[in-house]
C-alpha positions in Angstrom: 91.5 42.9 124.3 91.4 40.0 122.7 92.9 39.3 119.4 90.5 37.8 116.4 90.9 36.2 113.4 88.8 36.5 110.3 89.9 35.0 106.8 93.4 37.1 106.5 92.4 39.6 108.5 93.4 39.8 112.8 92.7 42.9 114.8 92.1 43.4 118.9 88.2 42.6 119.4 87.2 45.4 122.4 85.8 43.9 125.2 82.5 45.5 125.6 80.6 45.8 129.0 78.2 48.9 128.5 76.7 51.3 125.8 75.4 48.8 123.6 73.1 50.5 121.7 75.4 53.5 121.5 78.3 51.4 120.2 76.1 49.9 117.8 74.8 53.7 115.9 78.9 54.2 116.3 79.6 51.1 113.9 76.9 51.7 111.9 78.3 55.0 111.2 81.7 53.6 110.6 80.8 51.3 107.9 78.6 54.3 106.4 81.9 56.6 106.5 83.6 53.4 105.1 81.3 52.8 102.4 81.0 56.9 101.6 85.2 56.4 100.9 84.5 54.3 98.0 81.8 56.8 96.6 78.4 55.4 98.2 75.6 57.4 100.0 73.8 56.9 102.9 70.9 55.2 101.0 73.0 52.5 98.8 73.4 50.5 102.0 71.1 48.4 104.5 72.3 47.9 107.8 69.5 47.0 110.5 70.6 47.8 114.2 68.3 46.5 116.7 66.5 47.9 119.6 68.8 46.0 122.1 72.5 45.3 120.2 73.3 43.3 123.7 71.2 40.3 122.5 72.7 37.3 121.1 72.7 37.4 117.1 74.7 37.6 114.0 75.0 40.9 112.6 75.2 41.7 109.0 75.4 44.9 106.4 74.4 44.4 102.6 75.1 47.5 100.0 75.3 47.4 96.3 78.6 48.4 94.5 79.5 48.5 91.0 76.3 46.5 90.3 76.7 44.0 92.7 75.0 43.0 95.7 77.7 43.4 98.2 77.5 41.8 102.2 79.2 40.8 105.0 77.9 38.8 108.1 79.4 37.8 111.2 78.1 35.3 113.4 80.9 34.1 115.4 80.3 36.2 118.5 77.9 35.3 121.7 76.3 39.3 121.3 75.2 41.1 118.6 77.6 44.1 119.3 80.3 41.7 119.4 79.3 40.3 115.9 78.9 44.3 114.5 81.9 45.1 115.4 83.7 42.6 113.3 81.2 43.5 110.4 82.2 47.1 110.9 86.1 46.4 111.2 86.5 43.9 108.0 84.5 46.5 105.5 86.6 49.2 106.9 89.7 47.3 106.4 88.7 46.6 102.9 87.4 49.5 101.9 91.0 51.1 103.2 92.6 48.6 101.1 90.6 49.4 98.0 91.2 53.1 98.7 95.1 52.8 99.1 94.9 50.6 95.9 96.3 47.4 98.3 93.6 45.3 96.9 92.0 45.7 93.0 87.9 46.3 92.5 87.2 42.9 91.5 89.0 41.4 94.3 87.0 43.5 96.4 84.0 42.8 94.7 84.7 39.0 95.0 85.2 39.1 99.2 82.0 40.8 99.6 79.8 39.6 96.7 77.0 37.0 97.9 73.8 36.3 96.6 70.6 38.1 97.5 69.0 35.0 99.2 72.2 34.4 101.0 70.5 33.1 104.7 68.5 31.2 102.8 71.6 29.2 101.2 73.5 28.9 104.5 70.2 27.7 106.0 70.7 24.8 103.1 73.9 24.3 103.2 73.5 23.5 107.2 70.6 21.3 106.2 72.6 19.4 103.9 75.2 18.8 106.5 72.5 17.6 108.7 73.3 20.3 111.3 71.0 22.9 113.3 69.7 26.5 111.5 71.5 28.1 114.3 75.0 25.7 113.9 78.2 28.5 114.0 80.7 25.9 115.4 83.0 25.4 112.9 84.7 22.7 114.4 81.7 20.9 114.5 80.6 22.2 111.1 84.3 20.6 109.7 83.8 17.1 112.0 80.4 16.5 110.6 81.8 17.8 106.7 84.9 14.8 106.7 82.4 12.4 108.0 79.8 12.7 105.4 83.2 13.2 102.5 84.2 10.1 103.5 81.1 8.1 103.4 79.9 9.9 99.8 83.2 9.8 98.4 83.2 9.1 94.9 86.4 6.4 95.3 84.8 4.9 97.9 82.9 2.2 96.5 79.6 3.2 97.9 80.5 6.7 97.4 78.1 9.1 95.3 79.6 11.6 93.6 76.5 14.6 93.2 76.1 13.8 97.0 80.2 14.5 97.5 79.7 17.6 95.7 76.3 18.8 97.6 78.3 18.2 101.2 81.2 20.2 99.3 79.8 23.2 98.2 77.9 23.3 101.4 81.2 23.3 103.4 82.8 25.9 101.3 79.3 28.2 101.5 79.4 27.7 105.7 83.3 28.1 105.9 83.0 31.4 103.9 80.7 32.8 106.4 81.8 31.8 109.4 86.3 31.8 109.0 
């Protein structure tokens, strides 16, 4: 097994070779039984598995709590199952933490809030780097950040400061998603 790190948070990632599909129902069932801990039913959630969880995709799980539009995506995997897994194991870590009163609501409100359209911003945010719809490498993601921080910096004396802060915020929106 190979360890994984995500924000704060390292566990063993499984090395999975067969029963994808099955796996897949099994972590959709944990994050249910995650999410019925904090007081949620079946229906407050949206989790999408599809037909074959072998393929190569980001996986995701959106639910609303307290009023909020909660989700977590992880793309940071080759498969989907890989990707689910990691979606499954960082809501049940939280929602443990919540539970065991490690962590307060609002800080668990702020790791998983995002807004509704959130593909939609990352999709920008990549766009504004001048990087691929389908760009998950964050080194490359960083390299190409400092390059265009440097040029737009506002000190600089062809530097533009609303361009500076465009490239910014579409870092920080790319590095929440994909650290």
């Amino acid at each position: 097994m190979a360890k994984i790190r995500v924000r704060e948070l390292e566990f063993n990632l499984p090395e999975i070779r067969d029963s994808y599909d099955r796996r897949a129902i099994l972590f959709k069932n944990n994050i249910i039984e995650s999410l019925k801990k904090i007081g949620l039913a079946d229906y407050q959630n949206d989790i999408k598995v599809p037909q074959n969880a072998r393929i190569a995709a980001s996986a995701s799980a959106s639910w609303y709590y307290e009023g909020y539009f909660m989700h977590y995506s992880c793309n940071s995997q080759t498969k989907y199952i890989e990707n689910f897994f990691i979606v499954s194991k960082v809501i049940e870590i939280k929602v443990k933490e919540l539970v065991e009163k490690h962590t307060t609501v609002q800080d668990f409100i702020s790791y998983f809030t995002e807004e509704k359209d959130i593909k939609k911003t990352r999709n920008g945010a990549r766009k504004d780097l001048g990087l691929p719809e389908d760009c998950s490498d964050m080194t490359l993601i960083t390299k190409t950040y400092k390059q265009l921080a440097k040029t737009h910096h506002p000190d600089t004396n062809d530097g533009n400061e609303t361009e500076f802060k465009k490239i910014n915020s579409a870092y920080q929106i790319l590095k929440r998603e994909l650290e």
